[in-house]
C-alpha positions as CSV (number, residue, x, y, z in Angstrom):
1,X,-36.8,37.0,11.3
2,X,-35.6,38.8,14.0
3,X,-32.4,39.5,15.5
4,X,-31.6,40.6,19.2
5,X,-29.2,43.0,20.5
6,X,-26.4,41.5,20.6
7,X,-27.1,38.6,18.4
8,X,-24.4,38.6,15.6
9,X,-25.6,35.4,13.5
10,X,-28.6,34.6,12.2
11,X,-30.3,31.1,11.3
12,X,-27.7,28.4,10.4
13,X,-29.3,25.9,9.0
14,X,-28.0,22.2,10.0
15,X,-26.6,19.6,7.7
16,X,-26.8,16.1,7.9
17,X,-25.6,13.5,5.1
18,X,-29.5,12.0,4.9
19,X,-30.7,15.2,3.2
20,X,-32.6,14.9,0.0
21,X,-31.7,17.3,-2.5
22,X,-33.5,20.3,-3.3
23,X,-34.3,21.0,-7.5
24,X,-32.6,24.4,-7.7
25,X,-32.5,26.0,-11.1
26,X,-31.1,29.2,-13.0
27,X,-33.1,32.6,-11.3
28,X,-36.7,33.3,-13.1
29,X,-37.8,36.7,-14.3
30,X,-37.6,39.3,-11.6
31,X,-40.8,40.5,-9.8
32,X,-41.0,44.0,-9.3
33,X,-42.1,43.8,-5.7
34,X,-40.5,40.9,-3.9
35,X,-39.9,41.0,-0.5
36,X,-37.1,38.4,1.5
37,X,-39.1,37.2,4.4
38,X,-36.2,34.9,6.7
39,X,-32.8,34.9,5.2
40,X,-29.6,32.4,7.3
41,X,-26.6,34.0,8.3
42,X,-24.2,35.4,5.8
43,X,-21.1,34.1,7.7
44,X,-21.4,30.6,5.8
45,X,-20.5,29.7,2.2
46,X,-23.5,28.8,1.4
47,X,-26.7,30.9,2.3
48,X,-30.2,31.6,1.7
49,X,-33.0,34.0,1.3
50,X,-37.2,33.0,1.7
51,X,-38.7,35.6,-0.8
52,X,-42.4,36.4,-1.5
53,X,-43.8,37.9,-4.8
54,X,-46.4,38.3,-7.3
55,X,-48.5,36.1,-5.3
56,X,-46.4,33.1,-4.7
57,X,-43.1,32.4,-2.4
58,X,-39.2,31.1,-3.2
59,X,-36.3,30.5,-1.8
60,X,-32.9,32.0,-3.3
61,X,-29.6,30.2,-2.9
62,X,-25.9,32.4,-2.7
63,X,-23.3,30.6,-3.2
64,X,-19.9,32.8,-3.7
65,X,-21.3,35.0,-6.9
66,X,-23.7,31.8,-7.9
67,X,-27.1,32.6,-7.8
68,X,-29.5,29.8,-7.9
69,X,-33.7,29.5,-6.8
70,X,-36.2,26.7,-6.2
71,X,-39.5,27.1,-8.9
72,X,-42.1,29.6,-7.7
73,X,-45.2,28.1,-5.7
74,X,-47.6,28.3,-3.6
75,X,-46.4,29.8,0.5
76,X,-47.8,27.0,2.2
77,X,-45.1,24.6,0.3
78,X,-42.1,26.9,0.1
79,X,-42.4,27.3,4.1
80,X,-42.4,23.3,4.4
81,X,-39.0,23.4,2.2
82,X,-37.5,26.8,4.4
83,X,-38.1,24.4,7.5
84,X,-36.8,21.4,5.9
85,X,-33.9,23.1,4.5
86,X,-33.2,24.7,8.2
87,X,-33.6,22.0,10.0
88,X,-30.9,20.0,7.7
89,X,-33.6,17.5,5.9
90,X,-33.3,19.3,2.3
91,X,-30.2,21.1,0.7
């Protein structure tokens, strides 16, 4: 994700009272290479980090010192549930 000069946020995603809820569980085992592709803004309570390693993707939720992920899987369906979570149809 990039981030233009004088851009001081970065993705917010949206929330909207429809959207279904996301299964997020207790952090696996830590990969020795993984790499945060897209991460939202940091000015929120809530925020979130798309990570890649080991050979599969997940997405990593902060919440104050609450540190919660979505199981590991394959890219192609951890990018469908970054978009949906951005665009406000998961949380």
């Amino acid at each position: 994700m990039s981030r233009l000069a004088g851009d001081l946020h970065y993705a917010h995603p949206r929330t909207r009272a429809s959207a279904w809820a996301i299964e997020w569980g207790l952090p696996g085992c830590e990969v020795p290479r993984e790499h945060v592709i897209e991460w939202t803004c940091s000015c929120r309570t809530i925020r979130y980090e798309l990570i890649a390693g080991a050979g599969a993707m997940w997405i990593r939720r902060f919440e104050g010192d609450q540190v919660l992920e979505t199981h590991r899987t394959a890219a192609a369906l951890i990018r469908e549930l970054w978009a949906d979570l951005l665009d406000g149809d998961a949380a």
